[in-house]
MARSE-881496 format. One record per residue: x, y, z of N, C-alpha, C, O, CB in turn. Coordinates in pm, whole numbers, plus 50000, padded with zeros to 5 digits. Glycine has a CB too. Layout:
% residues N
XYZXYZXYZXYZXYZ/...
END
This chain:
% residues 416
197753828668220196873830268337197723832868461198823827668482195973817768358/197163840568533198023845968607198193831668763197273824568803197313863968642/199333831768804199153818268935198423819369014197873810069072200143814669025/198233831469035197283836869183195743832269165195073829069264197243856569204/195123832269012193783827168996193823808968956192793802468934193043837368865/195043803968953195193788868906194753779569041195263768869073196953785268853/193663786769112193613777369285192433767669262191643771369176193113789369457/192173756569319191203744569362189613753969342189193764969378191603737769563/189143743969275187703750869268187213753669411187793745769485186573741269190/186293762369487185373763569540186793769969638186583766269753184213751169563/187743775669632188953781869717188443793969722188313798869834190493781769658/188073800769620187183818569605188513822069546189523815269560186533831069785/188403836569458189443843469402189623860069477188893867269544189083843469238/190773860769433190743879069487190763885169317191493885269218192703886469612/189053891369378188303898869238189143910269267189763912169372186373902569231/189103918669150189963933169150188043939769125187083936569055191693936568967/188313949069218187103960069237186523971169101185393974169063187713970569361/187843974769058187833987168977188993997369053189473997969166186183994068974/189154004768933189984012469005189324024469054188104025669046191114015568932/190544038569135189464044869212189344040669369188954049869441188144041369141/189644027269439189004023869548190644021969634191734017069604187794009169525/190014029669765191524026469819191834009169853192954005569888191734036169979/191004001969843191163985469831189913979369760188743976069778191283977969990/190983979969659190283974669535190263957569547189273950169551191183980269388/191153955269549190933935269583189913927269702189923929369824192583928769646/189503922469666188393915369750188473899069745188653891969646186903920069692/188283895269886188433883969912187483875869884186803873369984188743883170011/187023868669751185533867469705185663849769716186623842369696185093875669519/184373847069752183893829869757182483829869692181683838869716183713822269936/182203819069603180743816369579180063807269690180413797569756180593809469438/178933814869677178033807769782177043804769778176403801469878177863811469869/176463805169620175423796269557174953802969417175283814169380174113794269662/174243795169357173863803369252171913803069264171133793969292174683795969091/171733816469229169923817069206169353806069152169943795369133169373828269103/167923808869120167223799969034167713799568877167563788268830165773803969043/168193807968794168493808668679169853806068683170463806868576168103819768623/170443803168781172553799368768172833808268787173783804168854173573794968636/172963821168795173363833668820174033831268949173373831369053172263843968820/175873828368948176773829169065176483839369170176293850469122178093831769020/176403838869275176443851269372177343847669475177493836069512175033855569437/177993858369525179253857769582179173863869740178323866769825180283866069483/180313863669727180203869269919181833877569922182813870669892180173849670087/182003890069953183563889369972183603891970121182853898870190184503901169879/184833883470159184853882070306185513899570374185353907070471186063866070346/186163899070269187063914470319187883918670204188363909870132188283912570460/188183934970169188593942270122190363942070162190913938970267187703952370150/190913946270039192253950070050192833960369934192283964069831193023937070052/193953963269979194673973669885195553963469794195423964469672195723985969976/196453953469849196593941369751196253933169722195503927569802197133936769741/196553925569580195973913669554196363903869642195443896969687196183909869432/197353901669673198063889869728197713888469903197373878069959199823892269694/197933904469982196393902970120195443897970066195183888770144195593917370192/194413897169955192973888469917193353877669940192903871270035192313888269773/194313872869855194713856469838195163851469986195003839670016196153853669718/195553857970052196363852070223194923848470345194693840570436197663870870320/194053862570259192823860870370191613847370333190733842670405191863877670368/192073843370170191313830470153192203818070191191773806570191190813829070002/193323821270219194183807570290193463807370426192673798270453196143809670315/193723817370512193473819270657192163813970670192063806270766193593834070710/191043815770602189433815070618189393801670605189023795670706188403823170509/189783792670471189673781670478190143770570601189623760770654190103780370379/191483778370615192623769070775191773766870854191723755970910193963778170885/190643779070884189853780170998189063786670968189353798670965190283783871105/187733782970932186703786070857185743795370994186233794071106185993770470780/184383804570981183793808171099182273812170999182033814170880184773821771202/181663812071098180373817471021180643828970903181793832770883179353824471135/179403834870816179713844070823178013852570773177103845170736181113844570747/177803866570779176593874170800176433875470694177453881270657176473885470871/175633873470587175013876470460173493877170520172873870470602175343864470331/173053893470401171913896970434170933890070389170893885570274171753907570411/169673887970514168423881070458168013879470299167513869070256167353888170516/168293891970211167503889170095168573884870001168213878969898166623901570042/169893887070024170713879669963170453865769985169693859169913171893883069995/171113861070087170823849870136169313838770075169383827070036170743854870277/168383845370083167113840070017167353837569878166833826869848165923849670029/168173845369738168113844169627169023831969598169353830169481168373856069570/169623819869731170183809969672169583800869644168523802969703170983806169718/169473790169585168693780469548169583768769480169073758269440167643786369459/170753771169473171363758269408173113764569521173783774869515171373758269156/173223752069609174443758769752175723749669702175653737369693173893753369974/176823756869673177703745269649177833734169749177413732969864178973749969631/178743723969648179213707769720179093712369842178193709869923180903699969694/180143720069856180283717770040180323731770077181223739770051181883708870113/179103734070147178463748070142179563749770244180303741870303176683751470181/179363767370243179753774970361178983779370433177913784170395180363783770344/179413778770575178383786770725177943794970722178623803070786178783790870841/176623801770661176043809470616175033814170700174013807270698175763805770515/175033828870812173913832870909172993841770819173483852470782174503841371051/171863839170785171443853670738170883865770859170583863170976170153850870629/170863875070813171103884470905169873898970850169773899970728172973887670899/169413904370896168893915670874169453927870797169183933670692168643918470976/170873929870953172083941370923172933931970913172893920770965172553953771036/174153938970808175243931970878176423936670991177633934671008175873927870779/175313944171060176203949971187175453936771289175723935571408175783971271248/174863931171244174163921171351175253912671429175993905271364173103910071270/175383913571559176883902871603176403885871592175213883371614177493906171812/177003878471570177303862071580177653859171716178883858871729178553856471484/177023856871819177473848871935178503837271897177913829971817176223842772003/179513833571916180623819871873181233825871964181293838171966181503816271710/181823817972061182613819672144183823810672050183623803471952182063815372296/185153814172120186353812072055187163799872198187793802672300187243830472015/186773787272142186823773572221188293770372218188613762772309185883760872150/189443774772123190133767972108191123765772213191893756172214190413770372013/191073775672307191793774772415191093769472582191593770472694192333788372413/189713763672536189053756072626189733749772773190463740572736188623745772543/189783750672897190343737972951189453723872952188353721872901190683741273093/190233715573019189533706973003187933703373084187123694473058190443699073015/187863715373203186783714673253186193720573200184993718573221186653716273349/186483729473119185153738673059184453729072894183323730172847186003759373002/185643720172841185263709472746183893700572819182723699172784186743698972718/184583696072921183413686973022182053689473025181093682372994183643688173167/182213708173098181233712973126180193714873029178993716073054181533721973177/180913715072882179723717772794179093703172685178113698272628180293731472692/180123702372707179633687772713178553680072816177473675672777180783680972730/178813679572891177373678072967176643684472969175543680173003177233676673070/176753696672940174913709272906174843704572788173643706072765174863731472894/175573696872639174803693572562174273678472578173063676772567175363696872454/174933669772597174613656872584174263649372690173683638572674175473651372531/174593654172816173693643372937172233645172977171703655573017174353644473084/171913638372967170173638673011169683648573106170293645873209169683625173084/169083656273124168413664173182167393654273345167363642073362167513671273041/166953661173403166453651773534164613647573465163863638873510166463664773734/164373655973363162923640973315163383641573254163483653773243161313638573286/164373633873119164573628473013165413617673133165273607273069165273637872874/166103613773250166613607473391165073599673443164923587673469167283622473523/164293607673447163063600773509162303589073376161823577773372161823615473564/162533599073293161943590373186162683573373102162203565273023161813602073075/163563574173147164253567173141164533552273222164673540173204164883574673143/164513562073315164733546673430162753543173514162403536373611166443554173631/162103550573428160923545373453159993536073323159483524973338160233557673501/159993543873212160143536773120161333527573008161063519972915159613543173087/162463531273053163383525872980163723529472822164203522372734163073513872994/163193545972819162913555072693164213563872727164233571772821161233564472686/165803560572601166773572472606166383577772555165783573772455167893573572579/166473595272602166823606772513167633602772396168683596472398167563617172587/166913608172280167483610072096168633621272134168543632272190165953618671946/169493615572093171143620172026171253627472210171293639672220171243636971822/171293620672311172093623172428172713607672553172003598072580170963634672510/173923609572596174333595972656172973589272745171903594072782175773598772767/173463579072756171933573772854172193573573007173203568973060171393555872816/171453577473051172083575473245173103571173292173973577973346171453566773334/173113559673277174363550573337175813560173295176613566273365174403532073248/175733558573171176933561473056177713576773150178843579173191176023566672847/176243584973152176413599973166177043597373331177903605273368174723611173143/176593586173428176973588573514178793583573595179613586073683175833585273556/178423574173465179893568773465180933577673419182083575073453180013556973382/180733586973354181373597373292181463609073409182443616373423180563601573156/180443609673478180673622273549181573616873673182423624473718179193630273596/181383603573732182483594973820183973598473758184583608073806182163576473807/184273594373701185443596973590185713614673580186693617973646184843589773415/185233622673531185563633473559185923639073721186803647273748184633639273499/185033632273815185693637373955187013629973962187843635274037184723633774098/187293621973918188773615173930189733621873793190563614073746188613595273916/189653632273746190863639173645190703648873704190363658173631190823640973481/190813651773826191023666773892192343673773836192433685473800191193665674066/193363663973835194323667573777194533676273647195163686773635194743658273770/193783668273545193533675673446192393686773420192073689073304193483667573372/191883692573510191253704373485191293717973438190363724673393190993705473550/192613721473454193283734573430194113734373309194653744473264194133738473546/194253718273237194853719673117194023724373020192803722573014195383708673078/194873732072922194513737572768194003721572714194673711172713196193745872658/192403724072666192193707072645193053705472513194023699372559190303700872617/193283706972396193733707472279195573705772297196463700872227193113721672213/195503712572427197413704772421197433692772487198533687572505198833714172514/196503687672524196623675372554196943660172471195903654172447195653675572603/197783655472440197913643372378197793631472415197273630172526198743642672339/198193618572341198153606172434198873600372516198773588472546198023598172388/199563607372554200493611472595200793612672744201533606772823200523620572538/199903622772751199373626772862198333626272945198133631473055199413633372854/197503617272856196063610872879196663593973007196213590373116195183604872657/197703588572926198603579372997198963580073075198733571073156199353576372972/199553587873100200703593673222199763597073383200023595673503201543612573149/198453602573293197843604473433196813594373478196363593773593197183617973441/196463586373377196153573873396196873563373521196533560073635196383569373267/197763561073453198873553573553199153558673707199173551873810200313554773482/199413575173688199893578673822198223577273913198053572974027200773596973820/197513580773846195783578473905196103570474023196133574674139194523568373789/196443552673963196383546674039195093538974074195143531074169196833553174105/194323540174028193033539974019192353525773960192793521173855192743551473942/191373519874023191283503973984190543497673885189363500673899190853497274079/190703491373805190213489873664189423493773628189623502973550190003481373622/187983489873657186783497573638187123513173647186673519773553185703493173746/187553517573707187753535073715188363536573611187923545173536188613542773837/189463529573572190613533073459189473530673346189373539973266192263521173450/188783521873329187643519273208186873536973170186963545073077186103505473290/186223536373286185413548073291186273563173237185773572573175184893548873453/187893561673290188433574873263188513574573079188153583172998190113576773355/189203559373056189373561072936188033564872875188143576672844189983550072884/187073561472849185733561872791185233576872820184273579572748184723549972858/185633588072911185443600372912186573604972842186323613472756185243605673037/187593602072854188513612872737188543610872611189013620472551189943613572751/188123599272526187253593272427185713595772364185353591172255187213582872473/184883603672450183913605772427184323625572414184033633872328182893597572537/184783626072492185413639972501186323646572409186153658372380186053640372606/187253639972363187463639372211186863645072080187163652571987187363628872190/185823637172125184753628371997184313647971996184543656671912182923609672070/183673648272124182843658872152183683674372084183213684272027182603658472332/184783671372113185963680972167186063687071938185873697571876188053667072286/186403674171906186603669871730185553680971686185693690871614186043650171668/184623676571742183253684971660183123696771662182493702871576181953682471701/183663701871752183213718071804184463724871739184433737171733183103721472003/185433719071695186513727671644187303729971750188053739471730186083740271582/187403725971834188213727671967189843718871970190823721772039187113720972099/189703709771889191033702171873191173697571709190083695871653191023687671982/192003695971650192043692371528192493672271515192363665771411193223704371460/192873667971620193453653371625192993647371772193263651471885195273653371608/192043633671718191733627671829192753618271901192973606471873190653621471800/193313625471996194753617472067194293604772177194893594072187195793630972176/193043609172256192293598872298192193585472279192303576472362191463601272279/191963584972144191843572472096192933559572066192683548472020191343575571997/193963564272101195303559172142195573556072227196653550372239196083563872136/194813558072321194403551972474194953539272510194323535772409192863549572491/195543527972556195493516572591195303517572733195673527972788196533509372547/194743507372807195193503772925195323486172970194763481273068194253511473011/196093479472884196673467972852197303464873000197183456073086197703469372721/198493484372969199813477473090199543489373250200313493473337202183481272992/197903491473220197643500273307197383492373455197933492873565196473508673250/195873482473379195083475873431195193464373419195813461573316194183478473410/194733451873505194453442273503192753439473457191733446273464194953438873617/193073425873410191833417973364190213424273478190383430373584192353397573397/189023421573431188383428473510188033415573643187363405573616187093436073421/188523417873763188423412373865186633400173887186503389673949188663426373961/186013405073836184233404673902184233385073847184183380473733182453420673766/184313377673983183783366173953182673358174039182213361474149184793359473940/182313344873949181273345973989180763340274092181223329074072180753344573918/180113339274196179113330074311180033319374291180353311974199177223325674276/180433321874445180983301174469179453292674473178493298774425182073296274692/179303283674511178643274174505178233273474683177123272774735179483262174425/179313273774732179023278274906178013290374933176953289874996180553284074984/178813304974848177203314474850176143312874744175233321174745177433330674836/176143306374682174883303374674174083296274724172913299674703174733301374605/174303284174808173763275774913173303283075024172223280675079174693266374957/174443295775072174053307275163172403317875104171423321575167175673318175161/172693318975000171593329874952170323319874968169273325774996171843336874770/170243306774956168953300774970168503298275105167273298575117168903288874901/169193295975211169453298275321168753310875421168043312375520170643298875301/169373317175336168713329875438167653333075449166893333475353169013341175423/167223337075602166003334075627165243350175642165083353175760165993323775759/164743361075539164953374975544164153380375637163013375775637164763381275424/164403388875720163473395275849162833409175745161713412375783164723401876031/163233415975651161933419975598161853421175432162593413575369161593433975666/161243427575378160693424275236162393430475173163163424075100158823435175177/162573442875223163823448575142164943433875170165573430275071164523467175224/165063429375244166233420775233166133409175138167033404275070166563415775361/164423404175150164193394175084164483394074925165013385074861162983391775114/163903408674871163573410874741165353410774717165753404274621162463426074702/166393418074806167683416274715168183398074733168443392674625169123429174785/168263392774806168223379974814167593372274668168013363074599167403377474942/166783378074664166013372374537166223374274400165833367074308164863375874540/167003386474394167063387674298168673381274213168963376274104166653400474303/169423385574349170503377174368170803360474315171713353974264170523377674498/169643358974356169353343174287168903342774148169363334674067168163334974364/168083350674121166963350673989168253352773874168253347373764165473367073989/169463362973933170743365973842171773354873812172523355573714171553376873906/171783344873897172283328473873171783320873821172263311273760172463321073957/170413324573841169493309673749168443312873596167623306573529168033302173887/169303330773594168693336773428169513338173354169413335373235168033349873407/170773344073425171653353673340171383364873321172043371273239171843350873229/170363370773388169703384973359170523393073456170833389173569167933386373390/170953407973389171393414473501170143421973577169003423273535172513424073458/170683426273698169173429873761168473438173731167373438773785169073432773871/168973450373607168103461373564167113456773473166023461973452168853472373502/167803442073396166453438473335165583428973353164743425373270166523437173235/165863421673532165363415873615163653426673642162493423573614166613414273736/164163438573700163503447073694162493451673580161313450573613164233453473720/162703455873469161563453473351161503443373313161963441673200161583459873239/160973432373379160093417973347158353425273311157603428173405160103404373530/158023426973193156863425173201155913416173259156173404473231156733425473123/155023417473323153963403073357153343397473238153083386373192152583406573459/153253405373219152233402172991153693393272901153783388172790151873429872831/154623394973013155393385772886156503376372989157733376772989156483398472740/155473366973085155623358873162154763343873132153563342573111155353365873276/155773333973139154513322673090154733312373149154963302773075154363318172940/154773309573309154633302573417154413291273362155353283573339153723306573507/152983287873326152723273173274153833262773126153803251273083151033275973214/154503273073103155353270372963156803270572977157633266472895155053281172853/157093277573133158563277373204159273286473138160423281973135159373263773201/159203302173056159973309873045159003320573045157773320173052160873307872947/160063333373031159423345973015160473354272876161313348672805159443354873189/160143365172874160553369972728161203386372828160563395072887158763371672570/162633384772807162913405872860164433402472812164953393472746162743414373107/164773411772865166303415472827166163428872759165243433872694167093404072719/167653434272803168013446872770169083448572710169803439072680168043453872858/169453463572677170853465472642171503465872481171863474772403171463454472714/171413449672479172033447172290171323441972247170283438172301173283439172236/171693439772119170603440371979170123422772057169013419072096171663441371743/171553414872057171233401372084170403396372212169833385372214172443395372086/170383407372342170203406172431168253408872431167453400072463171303413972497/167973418972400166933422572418165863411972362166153402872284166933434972370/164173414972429163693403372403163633391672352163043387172254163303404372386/164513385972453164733371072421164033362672525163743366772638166303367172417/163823352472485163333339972526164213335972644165303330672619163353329572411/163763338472800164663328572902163853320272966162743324073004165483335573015/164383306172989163873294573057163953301373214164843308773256164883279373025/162753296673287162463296173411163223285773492162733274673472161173294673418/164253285573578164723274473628163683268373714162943276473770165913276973694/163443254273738162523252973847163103255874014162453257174118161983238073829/163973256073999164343259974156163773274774171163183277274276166183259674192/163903286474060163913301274103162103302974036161723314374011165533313274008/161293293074016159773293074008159273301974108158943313774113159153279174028/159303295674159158653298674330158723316074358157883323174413159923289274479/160153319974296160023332474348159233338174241158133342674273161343339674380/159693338974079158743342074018156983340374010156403345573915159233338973948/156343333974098155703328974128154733337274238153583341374224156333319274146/155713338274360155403350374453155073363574412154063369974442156413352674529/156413368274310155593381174278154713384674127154283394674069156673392274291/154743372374110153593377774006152093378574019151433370074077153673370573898/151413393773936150463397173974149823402773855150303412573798150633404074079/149133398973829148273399373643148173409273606148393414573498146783394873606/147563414573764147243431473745147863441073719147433451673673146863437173828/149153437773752150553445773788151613445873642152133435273608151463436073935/151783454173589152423457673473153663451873498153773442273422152463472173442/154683453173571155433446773573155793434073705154893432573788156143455673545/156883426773720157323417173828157363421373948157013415674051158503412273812/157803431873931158773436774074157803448274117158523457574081160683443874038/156683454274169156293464474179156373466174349156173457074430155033465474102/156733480574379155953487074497155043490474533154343495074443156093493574526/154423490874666153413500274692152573505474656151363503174661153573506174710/153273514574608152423526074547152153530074403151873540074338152903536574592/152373516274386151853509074240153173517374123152703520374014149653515274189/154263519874139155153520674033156473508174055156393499674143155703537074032/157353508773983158383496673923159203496974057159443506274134159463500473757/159483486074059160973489474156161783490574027161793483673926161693475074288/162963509374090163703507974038165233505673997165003494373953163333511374028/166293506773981167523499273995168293507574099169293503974162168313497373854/167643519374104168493528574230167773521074348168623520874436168183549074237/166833515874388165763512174494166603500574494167353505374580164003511074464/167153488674470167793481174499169003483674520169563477974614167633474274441/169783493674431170953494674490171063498074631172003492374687171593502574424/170473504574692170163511974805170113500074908170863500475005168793520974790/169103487974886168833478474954170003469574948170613465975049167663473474917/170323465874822171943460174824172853464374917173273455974996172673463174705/173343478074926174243481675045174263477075171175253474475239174153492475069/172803475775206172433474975347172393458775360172703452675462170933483375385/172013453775256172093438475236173713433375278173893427675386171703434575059/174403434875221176083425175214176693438475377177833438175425177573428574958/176273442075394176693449475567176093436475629176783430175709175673468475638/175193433175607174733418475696175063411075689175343404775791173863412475703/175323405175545176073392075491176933395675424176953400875313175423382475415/178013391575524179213393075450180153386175375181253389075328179753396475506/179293374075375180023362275310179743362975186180223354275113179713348975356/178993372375135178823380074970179533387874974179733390874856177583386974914/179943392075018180233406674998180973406374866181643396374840181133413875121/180903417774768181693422274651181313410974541181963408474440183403423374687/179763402674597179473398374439178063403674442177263403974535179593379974393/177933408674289176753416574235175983409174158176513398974112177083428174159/174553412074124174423404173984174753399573909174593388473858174213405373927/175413409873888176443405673728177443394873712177713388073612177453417473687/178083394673865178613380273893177503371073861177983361273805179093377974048/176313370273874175813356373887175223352573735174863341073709174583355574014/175183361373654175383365073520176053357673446175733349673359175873375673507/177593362773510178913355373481179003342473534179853334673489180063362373532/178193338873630178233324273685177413315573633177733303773650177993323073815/175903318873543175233311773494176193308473364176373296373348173893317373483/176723315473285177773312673166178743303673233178383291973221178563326673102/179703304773289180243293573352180113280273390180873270573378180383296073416/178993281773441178643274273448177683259273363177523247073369178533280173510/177413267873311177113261173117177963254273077177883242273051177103271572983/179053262473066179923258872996180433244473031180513234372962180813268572999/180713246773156181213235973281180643222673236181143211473220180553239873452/179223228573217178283211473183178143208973011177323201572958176153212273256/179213217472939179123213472814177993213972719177763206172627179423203272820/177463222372748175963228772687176673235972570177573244172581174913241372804/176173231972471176413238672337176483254872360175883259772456175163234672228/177103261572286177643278172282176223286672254175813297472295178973281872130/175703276672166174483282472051173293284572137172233290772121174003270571913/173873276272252172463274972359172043286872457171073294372470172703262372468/173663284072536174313292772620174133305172569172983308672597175653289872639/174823315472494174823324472413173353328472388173113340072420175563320572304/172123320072329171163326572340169823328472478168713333572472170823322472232/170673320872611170103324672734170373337472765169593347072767170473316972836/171873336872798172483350272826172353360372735172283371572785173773349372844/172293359472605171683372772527173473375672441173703386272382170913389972679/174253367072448175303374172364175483370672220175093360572162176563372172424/176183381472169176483375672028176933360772000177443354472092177543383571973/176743354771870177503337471878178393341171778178143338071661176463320771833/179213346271803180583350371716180233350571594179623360471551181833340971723/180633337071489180903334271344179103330771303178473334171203182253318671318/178623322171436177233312071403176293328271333176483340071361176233301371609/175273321871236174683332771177173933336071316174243331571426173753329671032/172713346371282171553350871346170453342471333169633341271424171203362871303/170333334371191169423322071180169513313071268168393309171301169543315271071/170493307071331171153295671401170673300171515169793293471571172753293071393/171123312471575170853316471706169293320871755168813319971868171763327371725/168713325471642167383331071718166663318971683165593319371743166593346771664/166783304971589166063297871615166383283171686166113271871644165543298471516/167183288271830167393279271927165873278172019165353287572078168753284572013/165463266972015164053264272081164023268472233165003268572307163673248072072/162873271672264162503273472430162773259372521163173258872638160673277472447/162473248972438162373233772488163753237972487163983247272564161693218872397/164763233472418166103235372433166963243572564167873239372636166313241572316/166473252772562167103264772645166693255372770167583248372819166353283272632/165483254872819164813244472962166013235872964167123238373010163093233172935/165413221272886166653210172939168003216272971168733209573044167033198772821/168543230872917169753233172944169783236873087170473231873176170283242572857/168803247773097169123250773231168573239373363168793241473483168493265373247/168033230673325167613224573467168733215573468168873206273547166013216673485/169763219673350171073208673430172053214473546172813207473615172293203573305/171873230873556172323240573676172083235373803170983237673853171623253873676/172793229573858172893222574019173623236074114173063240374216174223204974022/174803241174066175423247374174176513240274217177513245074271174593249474278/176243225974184177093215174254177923210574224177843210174101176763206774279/179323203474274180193196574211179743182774174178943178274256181283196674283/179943177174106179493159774074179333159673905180233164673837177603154174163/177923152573830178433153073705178513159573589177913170173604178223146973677/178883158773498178953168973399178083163473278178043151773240180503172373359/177223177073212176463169173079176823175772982177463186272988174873168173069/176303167772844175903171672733174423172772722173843162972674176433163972647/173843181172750172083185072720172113170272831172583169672944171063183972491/171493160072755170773146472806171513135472848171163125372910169953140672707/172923139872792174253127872821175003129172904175843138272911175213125472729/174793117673006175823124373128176893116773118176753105773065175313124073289/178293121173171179523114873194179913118873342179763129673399180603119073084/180693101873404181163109073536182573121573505183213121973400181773094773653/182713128273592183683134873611185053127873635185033115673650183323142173701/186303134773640187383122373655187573126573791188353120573864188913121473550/
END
């Protein structure tokens, strides 16, 4: 047998034509067989030697591309090999294939299409942050916007060939950035997703991205939580109008839930239970989402104020839709310009301060963990989702804010 036909199944052979033909060898692949098994083939291209056939089935495979087989060919397959080939059917086969040739992409033009495929459009944006419905197989708001932050900060890298880029060099401009943790988060997580993106399209053959560290870039993430002084301040304040009040409030509601404020914001009213001291929301993770949180009795009152039976959700405006997380951010700004003795703590600090503060008073993990909504490491899912509502309460009404004593649930010890 000759070596030239001894190749890997499904490689294609160079058929000899007949003689007579000024290129008799053909670069042949199967590309399915009919209803009765009957092989049918495809030859990619003609030659005068055997051994051009055999070079043009190395080359095709290295780097495979569509290719035009006619409609009624195309129709007589019915059984497609293992691992089919890119098959357009076509009318003519003078018909052209639009494929643009990516491999020399920069990195803004990677970006750019990357965001015409995968970032949300402005209503799949509306739909989203009104109902809390992502777009199927595209990033979700935040993600997309954190990503597009991050791309205005690789100006640098815009004009590079994306594919000569390594990890290399993903580092290097990391560091010189200069740029403060959270940013360094966000850059890494765009040249990582970009990658990902980059992998698929045939545009790079090795995800270098993912080699990423920023260990000796960045420091730990800075965000801690509410002293105990501003929080005494946030109860304090006495608000001159509703926008100041509502961030004030919520500010608090994020110390005495653990909720961050976007899912402060989708509190259903239908899944509020005043007389029973919790309500049911959460967002985000599997562990997080509708869960069971105790009502502190100190932050009653506000829950209390805005609830309204009628009203689909907690927090509503006006003009009868949600407040939404851009509508507070907005009010936030203008908020800590006044008080500045907050300044640079967010929700999420008080998030981080209700956990802390748990902890502080020695409240079991199992407890803690299922207020705040996080995973319990090793403990099953049995253990955790059937931590009681009664439970979660006594935990949180041991939250003072204050220095003095420390508990176990019902057992107190002085401090030393």
């Amino acid at each position: 047998m000759d070596q030239f036909n001894r190749r890997k199944n499904g490689f294609g052979t160079a058929a000899f034509l007949g003689k007579g033909r000024y290129k008799p060898w053909a670069a042949r692949i199967l590309i399915g067989k009919d209803e009765k098994g009957t092989p049918i083939y495809y030859d990619i291209d003609t030659f005068e030697e055997k051994l051009d056939a055999i070079v043009c089935l190395e080359n095709y495979h290295k780097a495979p591309y569509a290719l035009k087989v006619k409609k009624e060919k195309y129709d007589r397959i019915v059984f497609f090999p293992k691992t089919p080939y890119q098959l357009v059917p076509v009318e003519s086969i003078k018909s052209s294939i639009h494929r643009k040739n990516k491999r020399n992409y920069t990195f803004k033009q990677v970006f750019e299409e990357m965001e015409k495929m995968l970032f949300p459009n402005k209503e799949e944006i509306k739909k989203e942050l009104e109902e809390h419905i992502k777009p199927d197989g595209k990033y979700a708001y935040n993600n997309s916007r954190n990503m597009l932050t991050a791309y205005h900060n690789s100006k640098g890298l815009y004009d590079r060939i994306y594919r000569e880029l390594k990890t290399s060099d993903f580092q290097i401009f990391i560091k010189e950035s200069k740029k403060t943790p959270s940013a360094v988060k966000q850059m890494v997580q765009l040249y990582k997703n970009m990658d990902k993106y980059a992998f698929q399209e045939d545009i790079i053959d090795k995800n270098y991205a993912q080699y990423i560290t920023r260990t000796k870039m960045s420091s730990q993430s800075t965000r801690k939580p509410f002293t105990y002084e501003q929080i005494e301040y946030l109860w304090n304040i006495e608000a001159e109008d509703e926008k100041e009040e509502l961030v004030r409030n919520i500010l608090l509601l994020a110390n005495y839930t653990g909720c961050r404020a976007e899912e402060i914001f989708f509190i259903y009213t239908k899944n509020i239970y005043l007389s029973k001291n919790y309500f049911v929301g959460g967002l985000k993770t599997k562990n997080g989402i509708n869960r069971e949180i105790p009502i502190h009795p100190l932050v009653k009152p506000i829950f209390e104020k805005y609830y309204n039976p009628d009203n689909e959700f907690l927090f509503m405006k006006a003009n009868g839709k949600r407040v939404f997380y851009g509508d507070y951010n907005n009010f936030y700004r203008e908020f800590v310009k006044k008080h500045e003795f907050i300044k640079g703590k967010t929700a999420h600090c008080g998030r981080h301060g209700l956990e802390t503060e748990l902890q502080r008073l020695n409240v079991k993990p199992t407890i803690i963990n299922s207020i705040i909504g996080h995973k319990n490491g090793n403990t099953g899912d049995d253990v955790y989702n059937h931590v009681s509502i009664e439970e979660k309460y006594e935990a949180i009404k041991l939250v003072t804010f204050k220095v003095g004593k420390i508990y176990v649930l019902n057992t107190e010890r002085k401090t030393s």
